[in-house]
LOKETI-311776 format. One line per 3 residues: their letters; for each residue x, y, z of N, C-alpha, C. Coordinates in Angstrom, 2 decimals, padded with zeros to 5 digits. Atoms other than C-alpha are relative to their C-alpha. Layout:
REM residues N
A = X/Y/Z/X/Y/Z/X/Y/Z; ...
END
This chain:
REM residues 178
XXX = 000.54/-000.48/001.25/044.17/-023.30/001.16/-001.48/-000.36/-000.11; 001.70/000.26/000.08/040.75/-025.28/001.34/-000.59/000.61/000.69; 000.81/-000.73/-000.81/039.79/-023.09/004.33/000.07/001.42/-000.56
XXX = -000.25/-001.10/000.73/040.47/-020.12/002.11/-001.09/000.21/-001.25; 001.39/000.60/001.20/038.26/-021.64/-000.79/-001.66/000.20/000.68; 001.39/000.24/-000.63/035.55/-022.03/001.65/-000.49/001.32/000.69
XXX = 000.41/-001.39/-000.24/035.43/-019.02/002.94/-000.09/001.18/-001.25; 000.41/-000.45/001.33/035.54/-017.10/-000.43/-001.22/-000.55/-000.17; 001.17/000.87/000.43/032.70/-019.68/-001.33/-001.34/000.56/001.16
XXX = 000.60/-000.27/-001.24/030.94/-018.66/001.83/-000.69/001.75/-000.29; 000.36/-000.99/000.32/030.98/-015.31/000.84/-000.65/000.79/-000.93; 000.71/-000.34/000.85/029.76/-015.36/-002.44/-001.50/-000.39/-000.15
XXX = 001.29/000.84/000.45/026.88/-017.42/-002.00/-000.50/000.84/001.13; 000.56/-000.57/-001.08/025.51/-015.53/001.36/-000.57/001.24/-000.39; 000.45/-001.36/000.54/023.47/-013.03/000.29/000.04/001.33/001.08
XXX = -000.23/-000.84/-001.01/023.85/-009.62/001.73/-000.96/000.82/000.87; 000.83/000.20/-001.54/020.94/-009.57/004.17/-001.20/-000.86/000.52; 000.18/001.15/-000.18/020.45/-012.25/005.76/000.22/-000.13/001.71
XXX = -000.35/000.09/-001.65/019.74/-013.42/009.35/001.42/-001.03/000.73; -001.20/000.90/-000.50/022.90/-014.55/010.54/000.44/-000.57/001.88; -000.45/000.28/-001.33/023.73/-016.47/013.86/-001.15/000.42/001.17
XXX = 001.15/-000.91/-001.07/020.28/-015.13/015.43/-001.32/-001.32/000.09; 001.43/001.07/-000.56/018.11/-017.60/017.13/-001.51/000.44/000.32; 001.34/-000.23/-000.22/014.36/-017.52/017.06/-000.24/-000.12/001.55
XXX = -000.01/-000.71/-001.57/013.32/-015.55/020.28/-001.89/-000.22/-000.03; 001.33/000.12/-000.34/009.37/-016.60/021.64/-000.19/001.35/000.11; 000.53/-001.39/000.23/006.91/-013.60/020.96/-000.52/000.19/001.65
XXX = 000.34/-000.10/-001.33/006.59/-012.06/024.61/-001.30/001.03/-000.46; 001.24/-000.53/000.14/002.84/-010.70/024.45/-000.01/001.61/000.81; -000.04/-001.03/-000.81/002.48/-007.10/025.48/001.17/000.83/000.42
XXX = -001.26/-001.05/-000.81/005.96/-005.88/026.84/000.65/000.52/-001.43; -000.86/-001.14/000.76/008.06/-003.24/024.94/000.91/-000.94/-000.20; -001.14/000.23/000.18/011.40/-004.57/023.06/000.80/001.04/-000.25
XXX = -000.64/-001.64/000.57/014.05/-002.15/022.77/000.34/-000.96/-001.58; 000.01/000.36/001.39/014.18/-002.51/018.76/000.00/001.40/-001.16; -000.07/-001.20/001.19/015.39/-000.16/015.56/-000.23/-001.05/-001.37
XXX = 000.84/000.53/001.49/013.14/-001.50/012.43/000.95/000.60/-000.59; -000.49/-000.80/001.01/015.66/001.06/010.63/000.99/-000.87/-000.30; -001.76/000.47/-000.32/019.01/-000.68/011.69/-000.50/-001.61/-000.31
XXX = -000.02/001.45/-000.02/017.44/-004.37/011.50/-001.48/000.06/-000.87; 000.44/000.38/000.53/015.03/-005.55/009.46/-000.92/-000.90/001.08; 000.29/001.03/-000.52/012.62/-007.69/011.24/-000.75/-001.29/-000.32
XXX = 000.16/001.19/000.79/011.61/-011.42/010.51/-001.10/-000.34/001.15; 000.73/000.60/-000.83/008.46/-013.06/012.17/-000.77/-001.57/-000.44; 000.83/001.45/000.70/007.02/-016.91/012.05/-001.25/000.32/001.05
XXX = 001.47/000.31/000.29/003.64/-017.63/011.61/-000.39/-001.28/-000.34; 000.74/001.50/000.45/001.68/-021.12/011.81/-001.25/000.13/-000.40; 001.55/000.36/000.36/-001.75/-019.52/010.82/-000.41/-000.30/-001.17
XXX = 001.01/000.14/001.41/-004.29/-020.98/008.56/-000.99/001.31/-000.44; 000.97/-000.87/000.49/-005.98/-018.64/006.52/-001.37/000.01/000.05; 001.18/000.56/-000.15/-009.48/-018.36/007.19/000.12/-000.58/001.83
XXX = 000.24/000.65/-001.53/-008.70/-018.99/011.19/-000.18/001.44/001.00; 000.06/-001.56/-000.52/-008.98/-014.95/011.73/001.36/000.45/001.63; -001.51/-000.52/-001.03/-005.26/-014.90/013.89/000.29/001.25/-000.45
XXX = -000.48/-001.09/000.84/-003.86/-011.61/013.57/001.01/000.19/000.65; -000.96/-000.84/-000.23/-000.38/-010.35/013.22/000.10/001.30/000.78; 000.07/-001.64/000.00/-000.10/-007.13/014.99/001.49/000.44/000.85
XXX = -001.42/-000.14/-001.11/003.34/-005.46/015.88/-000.36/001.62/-000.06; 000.48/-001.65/-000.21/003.18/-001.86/017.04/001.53/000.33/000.38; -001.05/000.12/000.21/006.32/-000.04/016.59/000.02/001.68/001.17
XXX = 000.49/-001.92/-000.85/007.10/003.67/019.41/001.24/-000.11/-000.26; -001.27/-000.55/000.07/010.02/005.88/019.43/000.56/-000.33/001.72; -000.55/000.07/-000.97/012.55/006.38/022.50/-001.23/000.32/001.12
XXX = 000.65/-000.92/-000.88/009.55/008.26/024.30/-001.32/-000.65/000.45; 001.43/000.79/-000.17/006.98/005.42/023.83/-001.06/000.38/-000.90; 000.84/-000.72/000.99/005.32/007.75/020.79/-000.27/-001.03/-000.93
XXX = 000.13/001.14/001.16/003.64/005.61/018.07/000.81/000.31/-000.97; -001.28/-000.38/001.00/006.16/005.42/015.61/-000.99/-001.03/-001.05; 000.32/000.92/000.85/003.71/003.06/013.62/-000.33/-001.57/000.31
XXX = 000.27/001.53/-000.46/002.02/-000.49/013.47/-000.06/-000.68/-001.12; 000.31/001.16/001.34/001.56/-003.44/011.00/-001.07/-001.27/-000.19; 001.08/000.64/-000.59/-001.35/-005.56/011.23/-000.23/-001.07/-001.19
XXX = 000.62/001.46/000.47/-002.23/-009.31/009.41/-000.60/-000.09/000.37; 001.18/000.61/-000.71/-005.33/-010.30/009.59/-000.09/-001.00/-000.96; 000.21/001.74/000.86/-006.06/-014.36/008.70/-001.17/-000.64/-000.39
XXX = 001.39/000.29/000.31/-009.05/-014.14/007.70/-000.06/-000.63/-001.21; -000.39/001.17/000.88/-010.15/-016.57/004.39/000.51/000.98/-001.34; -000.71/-000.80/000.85/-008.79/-013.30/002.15/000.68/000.46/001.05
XXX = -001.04/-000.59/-001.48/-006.18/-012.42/004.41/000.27/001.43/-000.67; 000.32/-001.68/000.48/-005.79/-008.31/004.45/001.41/000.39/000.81; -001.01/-000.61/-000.90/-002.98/-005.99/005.98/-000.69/001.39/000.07
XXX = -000.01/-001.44/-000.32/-003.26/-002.78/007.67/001.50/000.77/000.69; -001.00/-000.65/-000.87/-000.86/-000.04/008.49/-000.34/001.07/000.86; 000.41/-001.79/-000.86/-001.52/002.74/011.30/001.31/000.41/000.27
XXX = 001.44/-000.80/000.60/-001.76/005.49/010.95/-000.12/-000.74/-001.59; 000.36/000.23/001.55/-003.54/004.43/007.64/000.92/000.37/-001.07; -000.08/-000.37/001.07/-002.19/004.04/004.36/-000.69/-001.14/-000.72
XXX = 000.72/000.74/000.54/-004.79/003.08/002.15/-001.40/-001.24/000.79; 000.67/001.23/-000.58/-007.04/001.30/004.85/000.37/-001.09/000.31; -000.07/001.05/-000.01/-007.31/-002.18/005.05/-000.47/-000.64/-001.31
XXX = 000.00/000.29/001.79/-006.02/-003.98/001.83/000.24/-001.14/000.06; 000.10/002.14/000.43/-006.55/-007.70/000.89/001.66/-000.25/-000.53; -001.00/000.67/000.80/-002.94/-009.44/000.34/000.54/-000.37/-001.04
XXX = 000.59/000.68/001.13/-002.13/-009.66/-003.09/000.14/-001.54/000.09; 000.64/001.30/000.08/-002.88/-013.25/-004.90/001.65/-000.89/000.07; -001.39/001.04/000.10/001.21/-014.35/-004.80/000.23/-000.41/001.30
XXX = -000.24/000.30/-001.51/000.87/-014.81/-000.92/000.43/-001.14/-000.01; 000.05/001.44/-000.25/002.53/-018.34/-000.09/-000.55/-000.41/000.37; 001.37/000.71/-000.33/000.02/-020.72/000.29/000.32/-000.69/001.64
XXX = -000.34/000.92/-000.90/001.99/-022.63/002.91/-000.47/000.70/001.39; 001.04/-000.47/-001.62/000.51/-022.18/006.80/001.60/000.38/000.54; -001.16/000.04/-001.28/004.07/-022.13/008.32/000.74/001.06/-000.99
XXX = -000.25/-001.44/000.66/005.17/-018.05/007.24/001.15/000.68/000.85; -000.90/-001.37/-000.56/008.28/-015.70/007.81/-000.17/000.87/-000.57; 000.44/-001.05/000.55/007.32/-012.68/007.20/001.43/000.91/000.61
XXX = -001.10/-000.93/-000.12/010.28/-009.99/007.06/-000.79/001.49/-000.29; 000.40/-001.41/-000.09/009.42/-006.07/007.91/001.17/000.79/-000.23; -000.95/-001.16/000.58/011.52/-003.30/006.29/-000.23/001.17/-000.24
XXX = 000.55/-001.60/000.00/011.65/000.29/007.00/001.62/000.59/-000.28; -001.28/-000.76/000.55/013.63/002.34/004.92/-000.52/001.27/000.13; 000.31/-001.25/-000.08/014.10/005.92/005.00/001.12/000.87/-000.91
XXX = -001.51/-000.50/001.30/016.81/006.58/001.40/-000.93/000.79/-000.42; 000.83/-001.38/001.10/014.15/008.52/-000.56/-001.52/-000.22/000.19; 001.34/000.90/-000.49/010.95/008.69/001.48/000.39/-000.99/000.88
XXX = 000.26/000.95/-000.89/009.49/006.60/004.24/-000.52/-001.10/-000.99; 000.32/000.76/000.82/009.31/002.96/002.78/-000.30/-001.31/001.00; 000.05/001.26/000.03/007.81/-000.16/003.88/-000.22/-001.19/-000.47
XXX = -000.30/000.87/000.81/008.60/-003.20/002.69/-000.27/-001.32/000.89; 000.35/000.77/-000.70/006.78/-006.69/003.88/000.44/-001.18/-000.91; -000.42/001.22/000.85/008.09/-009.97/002.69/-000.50/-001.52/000.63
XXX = 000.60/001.77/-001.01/006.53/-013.74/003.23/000.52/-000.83/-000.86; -001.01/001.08/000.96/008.71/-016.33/002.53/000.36/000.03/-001.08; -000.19/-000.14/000.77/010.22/-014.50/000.82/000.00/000.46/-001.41
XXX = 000.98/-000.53/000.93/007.63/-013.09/-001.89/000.06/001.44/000.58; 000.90/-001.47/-000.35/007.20/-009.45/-001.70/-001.00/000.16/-000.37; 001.30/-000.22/-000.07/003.82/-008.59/-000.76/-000.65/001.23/000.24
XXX = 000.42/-001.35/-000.27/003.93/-005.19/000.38/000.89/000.93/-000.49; -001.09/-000.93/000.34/005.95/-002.13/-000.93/-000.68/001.08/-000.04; 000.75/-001.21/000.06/004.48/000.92/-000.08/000.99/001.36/000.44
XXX = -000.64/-001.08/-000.49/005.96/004.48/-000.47/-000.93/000.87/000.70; 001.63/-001.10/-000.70/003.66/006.78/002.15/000.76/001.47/-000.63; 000.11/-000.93/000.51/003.08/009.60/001.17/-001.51/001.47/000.30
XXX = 001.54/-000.57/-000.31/000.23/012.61/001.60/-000.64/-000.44/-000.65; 000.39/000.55/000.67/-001.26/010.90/-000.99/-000.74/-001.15/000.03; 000.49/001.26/-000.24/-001.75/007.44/000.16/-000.12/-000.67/001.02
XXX = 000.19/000.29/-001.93/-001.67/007.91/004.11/-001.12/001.03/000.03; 001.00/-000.59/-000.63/-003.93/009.40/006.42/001.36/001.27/000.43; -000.66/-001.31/-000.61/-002.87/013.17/008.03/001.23/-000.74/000.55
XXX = -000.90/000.48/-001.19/-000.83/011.33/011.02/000.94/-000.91/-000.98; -001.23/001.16/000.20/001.63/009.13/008.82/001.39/000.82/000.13; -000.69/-000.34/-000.25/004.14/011.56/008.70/000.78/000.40/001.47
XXX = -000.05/-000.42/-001.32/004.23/012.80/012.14/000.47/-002.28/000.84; 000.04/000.84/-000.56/003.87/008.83/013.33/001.58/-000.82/-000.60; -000.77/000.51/000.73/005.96/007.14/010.77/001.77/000.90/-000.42
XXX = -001.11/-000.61/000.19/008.58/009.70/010.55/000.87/-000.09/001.69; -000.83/000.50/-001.44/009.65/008.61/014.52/000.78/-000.82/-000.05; -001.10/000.91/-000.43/012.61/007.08/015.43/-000.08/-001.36/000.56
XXX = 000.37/001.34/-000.49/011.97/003.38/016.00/000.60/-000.60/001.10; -000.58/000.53/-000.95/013.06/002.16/019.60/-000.04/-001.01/000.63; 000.40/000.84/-000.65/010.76/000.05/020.70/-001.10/-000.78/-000.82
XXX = 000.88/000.99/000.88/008.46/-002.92/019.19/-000.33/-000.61/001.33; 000.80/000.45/-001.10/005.60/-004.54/021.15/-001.23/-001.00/-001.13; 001.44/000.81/000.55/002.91/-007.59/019.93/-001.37/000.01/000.97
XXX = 001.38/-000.82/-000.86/-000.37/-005.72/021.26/-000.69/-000.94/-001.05; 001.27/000.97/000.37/-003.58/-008.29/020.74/000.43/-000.88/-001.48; -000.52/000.81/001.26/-001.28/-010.66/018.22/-000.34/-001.62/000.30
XXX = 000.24/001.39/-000.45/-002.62/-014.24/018.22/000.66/-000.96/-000.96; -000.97/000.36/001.28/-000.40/-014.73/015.15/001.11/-000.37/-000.13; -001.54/000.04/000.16/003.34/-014.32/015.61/000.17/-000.61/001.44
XXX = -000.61/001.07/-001.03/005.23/-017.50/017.42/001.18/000.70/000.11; -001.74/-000.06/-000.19/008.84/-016.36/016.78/000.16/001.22/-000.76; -000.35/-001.15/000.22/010.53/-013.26/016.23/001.55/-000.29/-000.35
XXX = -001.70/-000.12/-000.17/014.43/-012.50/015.33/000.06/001.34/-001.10; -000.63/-000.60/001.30/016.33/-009.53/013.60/000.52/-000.35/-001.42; -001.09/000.18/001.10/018.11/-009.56/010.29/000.84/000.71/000.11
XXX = -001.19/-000.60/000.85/021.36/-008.88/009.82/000.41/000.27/-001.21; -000.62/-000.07/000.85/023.03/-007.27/007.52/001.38/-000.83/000.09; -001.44/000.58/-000.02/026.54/-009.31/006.48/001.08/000.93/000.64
XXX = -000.86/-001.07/-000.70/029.08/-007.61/008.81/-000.53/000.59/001.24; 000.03/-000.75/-000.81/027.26/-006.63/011.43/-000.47/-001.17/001.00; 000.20/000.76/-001.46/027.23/-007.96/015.26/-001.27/000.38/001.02
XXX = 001.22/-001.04/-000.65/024.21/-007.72/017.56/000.61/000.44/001.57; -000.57/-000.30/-001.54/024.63/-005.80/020.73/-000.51/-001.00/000.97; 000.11/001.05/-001.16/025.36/-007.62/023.85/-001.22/000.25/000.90
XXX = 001.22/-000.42/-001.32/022.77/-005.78/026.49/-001.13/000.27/-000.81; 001.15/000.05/000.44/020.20/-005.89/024.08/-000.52/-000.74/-000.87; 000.59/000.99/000.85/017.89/-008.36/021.75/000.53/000.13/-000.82
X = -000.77/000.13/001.65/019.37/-006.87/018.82/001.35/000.86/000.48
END
């Protein structure tokens, strides 16, 4: 009966997405991951100081190697984000950023109503942008509307550790990272 309790208990308190059972994987510089931003969520640590100009950069292609999209931190002493193709340029962080140097930043690409990304640092949402013709450049649709296969950290002096998120219920495949 107490292992019954605990598992109920287990279940209510676990929120429903959440990295489960997934060990922090070292950022391999340069090589392709096979990776679906759609299907996983992705989580990255960060030890930079602000003001030390490290930059995040993950670059995201379809099955074919096509840019499917990138995400870019820069640590400069107003730290900024960019997305290519452009939306909106390069835009200063707002002011709720966690102050703390040691950062997980979570990436979320939805596609329920509209292309949506969604950037989170410890937890704070910091980014929520719906693209749009409006608030991208020409190429977001065409780029951003690709099938996410592969993820790569091109010129990132930023991101130590990487891992998916799970959703509750779901297992990662065996022959691949996620």
């Amino acid at each position: 009966m107490t292992i019954f309790y605990t598992l109920i208990l287990l279940l209510v308190v676990t929120p429903p997405s959440t990295a489960i059972d997934q060990d922090w994987k070292a950022v391999p510089r340069g090589s392709g991951i096979d990776y679906d931003l759609e299907k996983y969520p992705l989580e990255i640590k960060t030890d930079s100081a602000l003001g030390s100009n490290e930059t995040m950069r993950v670059r995201f292609d379809d099955s074919n190697e096509e840019h499917a999209g990138s995400v870019m931190i820069l640590f400069t002493s107003t730290p900024y984000f960019y997305l290519s193709p452009s939306c909106g340029g390069t835009l200063a962080l707002p002011p709720n950023l966690p102050s703390s140097t040691n950062k997980v930043w979570r990436i979320t690409l939805t596609r329920i109503s509209g292309i949506r990304l969604k950037i989170r640092c410890n937890d704070v949402e910091i980014v929520n942008i719906l693209m749009s013709d409006s608030t991208c450049d020409s190429q977001w649709k065409t780029e951003w509307g690709r099938d996410v296969a592969k993820m790569s950290f091109l010129s990132d002096t930023a991101s130590d550790y990487f891992r998916p998120v799970l959703r509750l219920g779901m297992r990662a495949d065996d022959n691949r990272i996620i």
